[in-house]
N, C-alpha and C positions, 0 to 999 in steps of 0.2 A: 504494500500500500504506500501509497505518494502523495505527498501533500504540498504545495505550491508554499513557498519561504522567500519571503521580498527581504535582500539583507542589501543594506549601504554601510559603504565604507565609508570613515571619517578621516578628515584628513590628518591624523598622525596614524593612521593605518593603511593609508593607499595602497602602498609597497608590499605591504602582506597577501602572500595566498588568500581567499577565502577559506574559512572552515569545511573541511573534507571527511568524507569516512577513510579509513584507513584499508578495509579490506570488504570486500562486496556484500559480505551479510554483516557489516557493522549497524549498532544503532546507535552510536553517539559519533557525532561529527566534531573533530576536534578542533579547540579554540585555541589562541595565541596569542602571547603579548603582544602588545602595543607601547612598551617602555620607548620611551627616552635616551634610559638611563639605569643599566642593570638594578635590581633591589635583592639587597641582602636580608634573607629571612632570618634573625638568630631563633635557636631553638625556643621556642613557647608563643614565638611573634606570629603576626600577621596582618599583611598589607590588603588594600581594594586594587587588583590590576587592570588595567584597562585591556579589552580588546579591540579598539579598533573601528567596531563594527556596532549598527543598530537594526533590528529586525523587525518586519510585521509579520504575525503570524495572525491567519487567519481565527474567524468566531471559532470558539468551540477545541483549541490544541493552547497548548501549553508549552514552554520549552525548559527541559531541566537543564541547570550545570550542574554534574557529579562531577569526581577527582579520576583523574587516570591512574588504572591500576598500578604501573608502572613507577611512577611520582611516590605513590604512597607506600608500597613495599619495597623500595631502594633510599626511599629519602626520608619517610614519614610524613612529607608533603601531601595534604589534601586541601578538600573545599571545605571550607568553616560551616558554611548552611547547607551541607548536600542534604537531598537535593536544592539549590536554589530554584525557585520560580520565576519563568519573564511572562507575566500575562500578556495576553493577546491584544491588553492596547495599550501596551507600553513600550513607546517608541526610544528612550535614552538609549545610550551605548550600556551594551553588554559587559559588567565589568565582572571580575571571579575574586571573592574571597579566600584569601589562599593562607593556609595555618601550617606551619612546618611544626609538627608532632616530635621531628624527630631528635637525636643525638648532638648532630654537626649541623653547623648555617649552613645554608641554601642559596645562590645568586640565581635569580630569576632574571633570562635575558630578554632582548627583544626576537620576536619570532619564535622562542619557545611552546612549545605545546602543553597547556597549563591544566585544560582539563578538558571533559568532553558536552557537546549538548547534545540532548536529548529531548527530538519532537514527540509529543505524547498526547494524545485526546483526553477533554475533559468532562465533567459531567459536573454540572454546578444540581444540588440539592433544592426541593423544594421543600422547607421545612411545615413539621405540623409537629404542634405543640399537644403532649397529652398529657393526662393526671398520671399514669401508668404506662410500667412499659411489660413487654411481656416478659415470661419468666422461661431461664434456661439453664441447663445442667451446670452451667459454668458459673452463671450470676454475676454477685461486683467481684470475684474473685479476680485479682490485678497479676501484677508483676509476679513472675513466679509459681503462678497457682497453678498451672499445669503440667508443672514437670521443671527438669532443669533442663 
């Protein structure tokens, strides 16, 4: 399934590829900085990186930023809010919150590949307010109640 993605570049991202999938059954297209000016992450930090780029995604889709698996099992670099959310009418530039988890600082360059997005349909709720909700094996039983 395909879905039409209006993305403009800004101009401290002209020069940049657009975000690509990497391999034909990819679902996340990856993003990339937009720096300047390398940013060093020390361990526990985290910067807002820019990408570049602003997108309109049509009624009804969503676009997540997760972390690329790669970033976060070699570096401990991930995305601070994965998933991030870019609704569908929110035209700014796409930026990535990016948290180094790990051991050793981290220089985040320009044209780096930072994290991935992820087109994804949405389904807004119609809410209904009741006195009662129904009852189930599970109940308020929370964090934990089913097993480790």
């Amino acid at each position: 399934m395909t879905v039409s993605l209006e993305i403009k570049r800004l101009p401290h991202g002209r020069d940049l590829p657009l975000p690509a999938y990497q391999s034909e059954l990819a679902a996340g297209l990856d993003l990339m900085a937009a720096l300047d000016a390398p940013v060093v992450l020390d361990p526990g930090t985290r910067a807002l990186i820019p990408t570049g780029l602003s997108i309109a995604l049509p009624g009804g889709y969503e676009a997540q930023v997760r972390p690329r698996s790669g970033l976060a099992a070699k570096h401990g670099v991930t995305v601070l809010n994965t998933p991030g959310t870019i609704d569908a009418d929110y035209r700014g530039e796409v930026k990535v919150i990016l948290v180094n988890l790990g051991q050793d600082p981290f220089t985040v360059t320009r044209s780096e590949r930072i994290a991935q997005m992820v087109i994804a349909p949405v389904l807004q709720a119609m809410l209904v307010e009741v006195e009662e909700l129904a009852e189930t094996s599970r109940g308020s039983g929370g964090f934990g109640s089913t097993g480790r």
